[in-house]
C-alpha positions as CSV (number, residue, x, y, z in Angstrom):
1,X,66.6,109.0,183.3
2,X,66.0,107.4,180.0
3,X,66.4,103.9,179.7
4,X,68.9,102.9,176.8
5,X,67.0,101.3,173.9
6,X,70.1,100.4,171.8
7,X,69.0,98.4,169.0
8,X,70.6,94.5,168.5
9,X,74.0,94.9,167.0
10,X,72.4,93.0,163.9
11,X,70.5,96.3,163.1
12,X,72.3,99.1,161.1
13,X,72.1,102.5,162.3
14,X,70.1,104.0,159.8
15,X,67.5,100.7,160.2
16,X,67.1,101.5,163.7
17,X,66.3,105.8,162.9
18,X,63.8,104.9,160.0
19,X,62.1,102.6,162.6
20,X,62.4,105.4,165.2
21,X,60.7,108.0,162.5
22,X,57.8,105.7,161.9
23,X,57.0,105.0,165.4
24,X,57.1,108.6,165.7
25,X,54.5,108.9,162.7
26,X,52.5,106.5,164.1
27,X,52.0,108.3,167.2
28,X,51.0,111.8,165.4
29,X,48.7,109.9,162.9
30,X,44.9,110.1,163.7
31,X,43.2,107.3,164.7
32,X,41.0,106.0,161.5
33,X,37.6,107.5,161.2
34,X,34.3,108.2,158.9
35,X,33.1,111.5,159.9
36,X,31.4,112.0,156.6
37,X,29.2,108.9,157.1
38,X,28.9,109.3,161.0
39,X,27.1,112.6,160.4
40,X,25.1,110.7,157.3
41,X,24.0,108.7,159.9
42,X,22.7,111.0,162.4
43,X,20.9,113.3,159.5
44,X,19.0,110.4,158.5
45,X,17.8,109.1,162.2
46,X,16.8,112.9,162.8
47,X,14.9,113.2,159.7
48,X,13.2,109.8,160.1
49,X,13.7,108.2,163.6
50,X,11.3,105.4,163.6
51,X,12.9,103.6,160.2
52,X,16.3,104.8,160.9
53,X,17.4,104.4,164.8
54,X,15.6,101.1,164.0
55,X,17.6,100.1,161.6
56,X,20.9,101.0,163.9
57,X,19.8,99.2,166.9
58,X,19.1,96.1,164.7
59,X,22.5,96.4,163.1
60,X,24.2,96.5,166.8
61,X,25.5,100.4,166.1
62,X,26.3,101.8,169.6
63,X,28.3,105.3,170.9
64,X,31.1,103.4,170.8
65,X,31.4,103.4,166.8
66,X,30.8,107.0,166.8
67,X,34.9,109.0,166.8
68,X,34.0,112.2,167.4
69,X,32.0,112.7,171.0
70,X,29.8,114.8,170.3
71,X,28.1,111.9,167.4
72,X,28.7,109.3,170.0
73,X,26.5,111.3,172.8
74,X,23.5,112.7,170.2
75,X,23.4,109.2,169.0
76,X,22.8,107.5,173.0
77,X,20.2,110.2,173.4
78,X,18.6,109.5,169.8
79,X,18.3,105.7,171.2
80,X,17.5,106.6,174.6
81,X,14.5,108.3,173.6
82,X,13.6,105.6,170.5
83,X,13.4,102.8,173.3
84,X,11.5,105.3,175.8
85,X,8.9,105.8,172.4
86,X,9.1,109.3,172.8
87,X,8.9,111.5,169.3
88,X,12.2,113.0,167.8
89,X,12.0,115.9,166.6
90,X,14.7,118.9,166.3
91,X,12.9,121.5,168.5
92,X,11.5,119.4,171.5
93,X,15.3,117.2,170.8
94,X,17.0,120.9,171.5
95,X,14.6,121.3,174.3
96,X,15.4,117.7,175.7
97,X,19.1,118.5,175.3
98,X,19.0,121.6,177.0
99,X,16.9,119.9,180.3
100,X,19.4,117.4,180.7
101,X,22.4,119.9,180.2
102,X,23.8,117.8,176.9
103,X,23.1,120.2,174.5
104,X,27.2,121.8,174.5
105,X,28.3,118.5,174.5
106,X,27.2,117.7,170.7
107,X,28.1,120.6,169.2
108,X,25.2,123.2,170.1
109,X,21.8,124.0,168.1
110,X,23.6,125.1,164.8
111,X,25.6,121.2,164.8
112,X,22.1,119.6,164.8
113,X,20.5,122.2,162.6
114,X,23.7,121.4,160.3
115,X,22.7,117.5,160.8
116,X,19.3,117.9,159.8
117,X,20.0,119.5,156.8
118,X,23.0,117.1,155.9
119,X,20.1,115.4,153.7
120,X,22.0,112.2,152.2
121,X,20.9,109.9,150.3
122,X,18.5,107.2,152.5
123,X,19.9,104.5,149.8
124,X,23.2,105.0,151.5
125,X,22.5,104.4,155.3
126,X,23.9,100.5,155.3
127,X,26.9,101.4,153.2
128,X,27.9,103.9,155.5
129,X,26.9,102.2,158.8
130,X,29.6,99.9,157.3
131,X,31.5,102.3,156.8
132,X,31.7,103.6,160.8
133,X,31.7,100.3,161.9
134,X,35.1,98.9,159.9
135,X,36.7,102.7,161.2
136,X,35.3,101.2,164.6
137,X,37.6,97.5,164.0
138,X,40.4,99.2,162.8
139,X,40.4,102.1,165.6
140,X,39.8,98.6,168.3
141,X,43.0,96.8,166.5
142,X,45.2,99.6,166.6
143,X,44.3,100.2,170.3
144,X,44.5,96.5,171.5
145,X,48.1,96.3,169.5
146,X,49.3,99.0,171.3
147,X,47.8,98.1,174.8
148,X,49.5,94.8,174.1
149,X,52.8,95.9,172.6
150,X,52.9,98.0,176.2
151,X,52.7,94.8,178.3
152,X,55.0,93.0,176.0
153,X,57.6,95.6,177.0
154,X,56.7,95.2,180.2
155,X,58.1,91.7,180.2
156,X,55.1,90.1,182.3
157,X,56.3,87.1,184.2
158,X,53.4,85.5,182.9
159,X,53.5,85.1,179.0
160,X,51.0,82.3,178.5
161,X,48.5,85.1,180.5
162,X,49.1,87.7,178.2
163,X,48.7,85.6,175.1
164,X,45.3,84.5,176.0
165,X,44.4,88.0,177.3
166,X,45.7,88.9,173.5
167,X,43.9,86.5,172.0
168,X,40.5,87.1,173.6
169,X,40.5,90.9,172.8
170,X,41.0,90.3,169.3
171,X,38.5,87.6,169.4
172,X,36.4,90.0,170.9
173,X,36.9,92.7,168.1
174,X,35.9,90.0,165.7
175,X,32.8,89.3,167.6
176,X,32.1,92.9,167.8
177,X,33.1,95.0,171.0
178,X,32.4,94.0,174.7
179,X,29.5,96.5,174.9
180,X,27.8,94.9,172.0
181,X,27.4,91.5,173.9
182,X,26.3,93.0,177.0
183,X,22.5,93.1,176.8
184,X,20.0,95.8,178.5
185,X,17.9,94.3,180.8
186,X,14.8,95.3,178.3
187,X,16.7,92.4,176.1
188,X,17.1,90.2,179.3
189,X,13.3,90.8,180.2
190,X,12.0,90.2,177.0
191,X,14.4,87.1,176.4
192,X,13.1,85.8,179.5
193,X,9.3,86.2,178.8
194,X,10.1,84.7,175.4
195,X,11.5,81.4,176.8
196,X,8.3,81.4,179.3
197,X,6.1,81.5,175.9
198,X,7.7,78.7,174.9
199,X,8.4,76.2,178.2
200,X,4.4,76.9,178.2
201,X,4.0,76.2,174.2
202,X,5.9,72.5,175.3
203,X,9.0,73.5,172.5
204,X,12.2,71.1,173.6
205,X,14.3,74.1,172.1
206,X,13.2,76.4,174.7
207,X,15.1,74.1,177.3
208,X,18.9,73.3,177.6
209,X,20.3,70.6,176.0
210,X,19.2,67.1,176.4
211,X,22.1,64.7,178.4
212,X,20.6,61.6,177.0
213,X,19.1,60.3,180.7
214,X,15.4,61.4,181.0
215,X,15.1,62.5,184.7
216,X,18.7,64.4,184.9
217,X,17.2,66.6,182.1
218,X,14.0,66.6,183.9
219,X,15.3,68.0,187.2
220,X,17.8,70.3,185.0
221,X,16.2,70.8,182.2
222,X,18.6,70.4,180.2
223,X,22.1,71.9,179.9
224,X,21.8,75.7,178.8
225,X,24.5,77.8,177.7
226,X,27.0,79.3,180.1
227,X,26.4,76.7,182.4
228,X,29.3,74.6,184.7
229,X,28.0,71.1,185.6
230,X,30.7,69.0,187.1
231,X,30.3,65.7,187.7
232,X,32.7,64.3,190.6
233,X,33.3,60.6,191.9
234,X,36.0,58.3,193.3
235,X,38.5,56.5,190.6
236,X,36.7,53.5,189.1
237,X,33.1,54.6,189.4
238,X,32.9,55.5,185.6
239,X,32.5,59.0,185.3
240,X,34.3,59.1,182.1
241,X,31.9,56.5,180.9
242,X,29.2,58.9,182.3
243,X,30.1,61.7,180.1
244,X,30.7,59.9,176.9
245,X,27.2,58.5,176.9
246,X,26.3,62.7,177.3
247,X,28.6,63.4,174.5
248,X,27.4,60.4,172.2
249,X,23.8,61.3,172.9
250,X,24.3,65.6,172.1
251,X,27.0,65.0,169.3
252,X,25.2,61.8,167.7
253,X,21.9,62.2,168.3
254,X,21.4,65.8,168.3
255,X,24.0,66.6,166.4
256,X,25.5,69.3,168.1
257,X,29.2,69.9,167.3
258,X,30.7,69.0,170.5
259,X,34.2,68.6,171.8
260,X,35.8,66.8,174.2
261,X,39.2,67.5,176.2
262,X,41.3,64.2,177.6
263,X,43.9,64.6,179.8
264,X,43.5,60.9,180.8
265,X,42.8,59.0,177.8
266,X,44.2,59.1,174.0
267,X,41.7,59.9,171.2
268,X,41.7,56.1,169.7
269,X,40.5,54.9,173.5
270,X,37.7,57.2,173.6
271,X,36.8,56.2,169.7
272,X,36.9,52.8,170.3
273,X,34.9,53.4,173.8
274,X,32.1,55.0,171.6
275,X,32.2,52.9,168.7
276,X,31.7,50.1,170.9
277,X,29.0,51.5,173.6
278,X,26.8,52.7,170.8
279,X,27.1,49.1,168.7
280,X,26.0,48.2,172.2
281,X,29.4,45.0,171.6
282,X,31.4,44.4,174.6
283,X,34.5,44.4,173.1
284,X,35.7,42.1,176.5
285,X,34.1,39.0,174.6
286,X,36.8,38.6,171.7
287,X,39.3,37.5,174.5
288,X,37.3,34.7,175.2
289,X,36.8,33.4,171.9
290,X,33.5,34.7,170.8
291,X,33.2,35.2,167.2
292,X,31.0,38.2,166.7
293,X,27.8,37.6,164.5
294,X,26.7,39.1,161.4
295,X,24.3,41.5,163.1
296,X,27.4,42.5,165.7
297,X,29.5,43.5,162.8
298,X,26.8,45.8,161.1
299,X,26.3,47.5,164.6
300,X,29.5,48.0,165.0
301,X,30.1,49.2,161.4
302,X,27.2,52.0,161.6
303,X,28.3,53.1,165.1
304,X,31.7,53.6,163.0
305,X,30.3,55.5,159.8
306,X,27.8,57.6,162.4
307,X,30.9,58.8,164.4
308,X,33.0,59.4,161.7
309,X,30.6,61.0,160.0
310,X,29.8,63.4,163.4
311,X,31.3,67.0,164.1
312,X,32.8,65.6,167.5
313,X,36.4,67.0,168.2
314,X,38.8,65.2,170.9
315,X,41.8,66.9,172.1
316,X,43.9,64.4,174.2
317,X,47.0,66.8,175.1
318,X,48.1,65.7,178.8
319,X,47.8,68.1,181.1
320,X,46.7,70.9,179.5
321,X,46.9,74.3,180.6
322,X,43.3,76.6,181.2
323,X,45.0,79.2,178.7
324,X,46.0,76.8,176.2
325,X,42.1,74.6,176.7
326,X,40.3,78.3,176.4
327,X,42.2,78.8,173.2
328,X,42.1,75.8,171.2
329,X,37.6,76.3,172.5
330,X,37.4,79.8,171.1
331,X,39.0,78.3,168.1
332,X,36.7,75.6,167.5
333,X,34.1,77.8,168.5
334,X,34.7,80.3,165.9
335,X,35.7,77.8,163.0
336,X,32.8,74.7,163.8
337,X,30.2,76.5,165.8
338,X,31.1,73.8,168.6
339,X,27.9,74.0,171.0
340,X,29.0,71.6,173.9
341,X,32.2,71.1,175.7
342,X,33.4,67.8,177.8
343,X,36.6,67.7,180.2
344,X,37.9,65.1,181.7
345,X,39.3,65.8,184.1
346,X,39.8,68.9,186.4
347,X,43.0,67.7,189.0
348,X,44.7,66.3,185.5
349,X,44.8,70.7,184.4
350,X,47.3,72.9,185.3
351,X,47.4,76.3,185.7
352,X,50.7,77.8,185.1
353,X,50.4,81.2,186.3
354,X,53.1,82.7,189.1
355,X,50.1,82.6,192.0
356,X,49.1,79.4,191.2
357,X,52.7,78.7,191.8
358,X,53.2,76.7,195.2
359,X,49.7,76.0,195.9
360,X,47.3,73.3,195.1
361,X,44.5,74.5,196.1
362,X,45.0,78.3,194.2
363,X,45.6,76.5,190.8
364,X,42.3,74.2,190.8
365,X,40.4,77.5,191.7
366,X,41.9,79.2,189.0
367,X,41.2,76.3,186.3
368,X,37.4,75.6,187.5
369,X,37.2,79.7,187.4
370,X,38.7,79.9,183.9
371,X,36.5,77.2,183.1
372,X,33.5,78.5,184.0
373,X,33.8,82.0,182.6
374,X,35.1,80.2,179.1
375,X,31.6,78.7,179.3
376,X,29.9,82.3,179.6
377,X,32.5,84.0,176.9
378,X,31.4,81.1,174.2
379,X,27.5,81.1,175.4
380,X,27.7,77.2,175.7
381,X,27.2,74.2,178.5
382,X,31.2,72.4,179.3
383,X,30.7,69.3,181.7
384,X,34.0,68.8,183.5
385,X,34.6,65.5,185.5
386,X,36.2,65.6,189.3
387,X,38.0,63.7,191.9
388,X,36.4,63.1,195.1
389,X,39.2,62.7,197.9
390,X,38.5,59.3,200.3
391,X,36.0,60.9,202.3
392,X,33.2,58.5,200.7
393,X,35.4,55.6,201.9
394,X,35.5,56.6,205.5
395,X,31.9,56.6,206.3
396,X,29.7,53.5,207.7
397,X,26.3,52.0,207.7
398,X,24.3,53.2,204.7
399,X,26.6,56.0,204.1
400,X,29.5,54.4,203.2
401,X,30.3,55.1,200.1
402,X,27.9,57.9,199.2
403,X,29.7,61.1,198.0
404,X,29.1,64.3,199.8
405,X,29.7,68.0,198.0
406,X,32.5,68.7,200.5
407,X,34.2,65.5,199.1
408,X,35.4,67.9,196.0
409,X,39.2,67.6,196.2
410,X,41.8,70.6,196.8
411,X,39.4,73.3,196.5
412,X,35.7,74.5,197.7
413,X,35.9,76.8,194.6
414,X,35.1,74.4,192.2
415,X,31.7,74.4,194.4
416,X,31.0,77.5,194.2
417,X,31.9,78.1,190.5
418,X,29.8,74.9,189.4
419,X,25.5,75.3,188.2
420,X,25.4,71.9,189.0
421,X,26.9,69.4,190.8
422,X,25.9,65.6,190.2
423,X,28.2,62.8,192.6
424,X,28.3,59.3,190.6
425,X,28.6,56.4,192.9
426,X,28.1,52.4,192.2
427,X,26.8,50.9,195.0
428,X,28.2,47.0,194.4
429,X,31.8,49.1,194.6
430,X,31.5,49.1,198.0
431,X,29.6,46.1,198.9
432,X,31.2,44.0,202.0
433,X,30.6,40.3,200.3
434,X,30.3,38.3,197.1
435,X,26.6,37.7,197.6
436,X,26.0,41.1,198.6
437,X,28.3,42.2,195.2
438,X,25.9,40.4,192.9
439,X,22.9,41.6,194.3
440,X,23.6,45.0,193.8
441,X,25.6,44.3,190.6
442,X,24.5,47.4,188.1
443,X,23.2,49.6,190.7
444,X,24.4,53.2,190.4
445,X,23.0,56.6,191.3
446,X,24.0,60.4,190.6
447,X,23.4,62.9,193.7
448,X,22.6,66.2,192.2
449,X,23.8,67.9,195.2
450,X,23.4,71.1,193.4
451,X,21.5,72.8,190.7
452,X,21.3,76.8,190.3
453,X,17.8,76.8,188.3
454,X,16.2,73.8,189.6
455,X,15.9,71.0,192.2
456,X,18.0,68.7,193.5
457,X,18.0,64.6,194.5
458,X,19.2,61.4,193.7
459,X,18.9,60.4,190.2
460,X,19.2,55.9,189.9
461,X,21.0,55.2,186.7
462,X,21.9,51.3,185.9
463,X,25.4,50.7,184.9
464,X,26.7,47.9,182.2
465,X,29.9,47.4,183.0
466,X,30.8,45.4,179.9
467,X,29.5,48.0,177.3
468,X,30.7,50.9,180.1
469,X,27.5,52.5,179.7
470,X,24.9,54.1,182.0
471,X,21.2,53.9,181.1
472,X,17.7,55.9,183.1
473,X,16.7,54.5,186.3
474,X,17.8,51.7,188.3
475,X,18.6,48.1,187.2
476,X,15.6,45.2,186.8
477,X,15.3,42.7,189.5
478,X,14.5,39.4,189.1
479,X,10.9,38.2,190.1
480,X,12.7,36.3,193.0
């Protein structure tokens, strides 16, 4: 039985039959196409392959463009053989067709003998590889829209899931379609053997990027795009401090646009952490009546006019959903070119979909998921920040207090999702005396418990609590 779509009493009659009509129209309307310019595309790549398909593969044309099936299938052959470097030409492409039972499928020997006489203009080729490719867009829009107005209808119980779902499928027209960003594994090889060239020509650009601390970059070499590195410690060890100094060192000194999520602290207290840290002022010395120096204030002014001057972006909404944080990314992404990602931290996230619903445990593997393929969709390295529960507490001896991987709170997930794992500790936290306090006072170490592409260890960092920064390898002892 039909269901009754009785318009809202605030519609007239005839409102709601004109709207009926057009939907009507809509659905008997062809989907928009260039048929003209799909077969001007063809005739040329038949009558000069080697400039032509060329020119098609380097403008990211695929089958998918083509409307009519028969283009779309001639034109995968026309590449296929292209890429194998074997010669196109009409009566060994019949011949080919025939083997491999394709030739019906495009339209029989007098469709390509009508192709190859098509003869347009070579000036044109761009101009109407434009042309198939917009058709393609508006063909993609019109398709998402109504796949979307279907769900809508639907009435999902999860709205804030089909928003983003909505949003990354028009991002993804924008971008051009799915199967233009998935690469052949000719690409892959040859992107590969091209980054070998140049790890062996000693160019930094072949590597990730640089975290500011010399042997974490050594053992990672760097962070590299689509990568998850979470770094996890108990409260007060300073892992926030940890990845500002990352953030300061990518945004400021390698001016990568960067941008960094809070959930804990406001933008002004992460300003005024970095203002300070890179003046290299402890800001803790105005409450006991120092009176900073004429060479403070200039610091402290430059660290200013260097930040300001930066393309770092702080979002410091509490709590944030994954949906909404993958959104307000692909946004900055698309508008700034943003090329590094911070989060701090992951147990401050929510997820708010229904099967997250009730359990812990389902909603931090659904954020560190999310979170990990936001950092494959925008090709870029995000370093989020963890709790560890009280499991480095409970241990004795010389392990008490070192962090293990299974210390990761609520979920093994964020484990498995993460390229690397470094555990910050600070050894004086957890030492049993006064004396024995001091003497390990600045001592700190990240375990890189795991790494995808590289080796792992313990990394000694020295930490200055008073400018909450961490610097490369451990603190200097006195002589004594």
């Amino acid at each position: 039985m039909a269901t009754d779509t009785k318009p809202p009493s605030t519609s007239s009659p005839n409102s709601y039959l004109q709207q009926g009509a057009a939907a009507v129209d809509d659905v008997t309307r062809a989907l928009p196409h260039a048929v003209g310019p799909e077969k001007s595309l063809l005739s040329s790549m038949l009558q000069d392959p080697q400039e032509y398909i060329g020119v098609a593969i380097e403008e990211k044309l695929t089958k998918d463009h083509f409307y009519l099936p028969s283009h779309s299938t001639l034109f995968a052959f026309l590449v296929e053989l292209f890429e194998a470097g074997q010669e196109v030409e009409l009566v060994s492409l019949v011949q080919r067709l025939i083997d491999r039972g394709l030739l019906d499928r495009v339209g029989g020997p007098a469709t390509l003998t009508d192709l190859y006489t098509y003869a347009p203009s070579p000036g044109h080729f761009r101009s109407h590889l434009q042309h198939v490719k917009d058709k393609f867009v508006l063909r993609s829009i019109i398709q998402n829209a109504n796949a979307a107005i279907a769900q809508a209808y639907d009435a999902p119980d999860e709205v804030a899931g089909l928003l983003d779902s909505v949003e990354q499928n028009v991002l993804a027209i924008r971008e051009g379609s799915e199967s233009n960003r998935a690469p052949s594994i000719k690409q892959s090889v040859n992107e590969v053997l091209e980054q070998f060239q140049a790890l062996l020509a000693g160019e930094k650009g072949a590597q990730g990027i640089g975290t500011g601390f010399s042997e974490l970059d050594r053992m990672s070499s760097g962070l590299k795009p689509g990568e998850m590195f979470v770094v996890a410690a108990r409260p007060s060890m300073g892992k926030t401090s940890f990845m500002m100094n990352i953030v300061e060192h990518i945004c400021m000194d390698l001016q990568k646009p960067s941008m960094v999520f809070s959930c804990e602290m406001s933008s002004f207290q992460i300003v005024q952490r970095l203002i300070f840290a890179r003046a290299k002022f402890a800001l803790s010395q105005l409450s006991r009546g120092y009176t900073p120096a004429k060479g403070d204030l200039q610091r402290i002014q430059r660290a200013a006019l260097e930040i300001a001057g930066s393309k770092l972006f702080i979002d410091d909404t509490a709590g944030i959903s994954i949906n909404e944080l993958r959104a307000k990314a692909r946004r900055k992404k698309r508008e700034e070119n943003i090329q590094f990602i911070a989060i701090d931290y992951l147990q401050l996230m929510k997820s708010r979909t229904k099967q997250a619903e009730g359990s812990r445990e389902r909603e931090i593997a659904e954020i560190s998921s999310g979170i990990k393929a936001l950092a494959k969709e925008l090709s870029l390295p995000i370093l989020i920040l963890a709790q560890l529960n009280r499991g480095p507490e409970s241990r004795s001896g010389k392990s008490l207090g070192v962090p293990r991987m299974s210390d990761l709170r609520e979920s093994g997930s964020i484990e498995q999702d993460a390229d690397m794992v470094g555990l910050l500790y600070r050894t004086a936290y957890y030492a049993e005396d006064a004396e024995d306090k001091e003497a390990k006072a600045g001592e700190a170490e990240l375990v890189l418990a795991k790494n995808r592409n590289g080796e792992t260890g313990h990394i000694p960092l020295t930490f200055i609590a008073e400018l909450m920064r961490f610097e490369t390898g451990a603190p200097a002892k006195d002589p004594e």
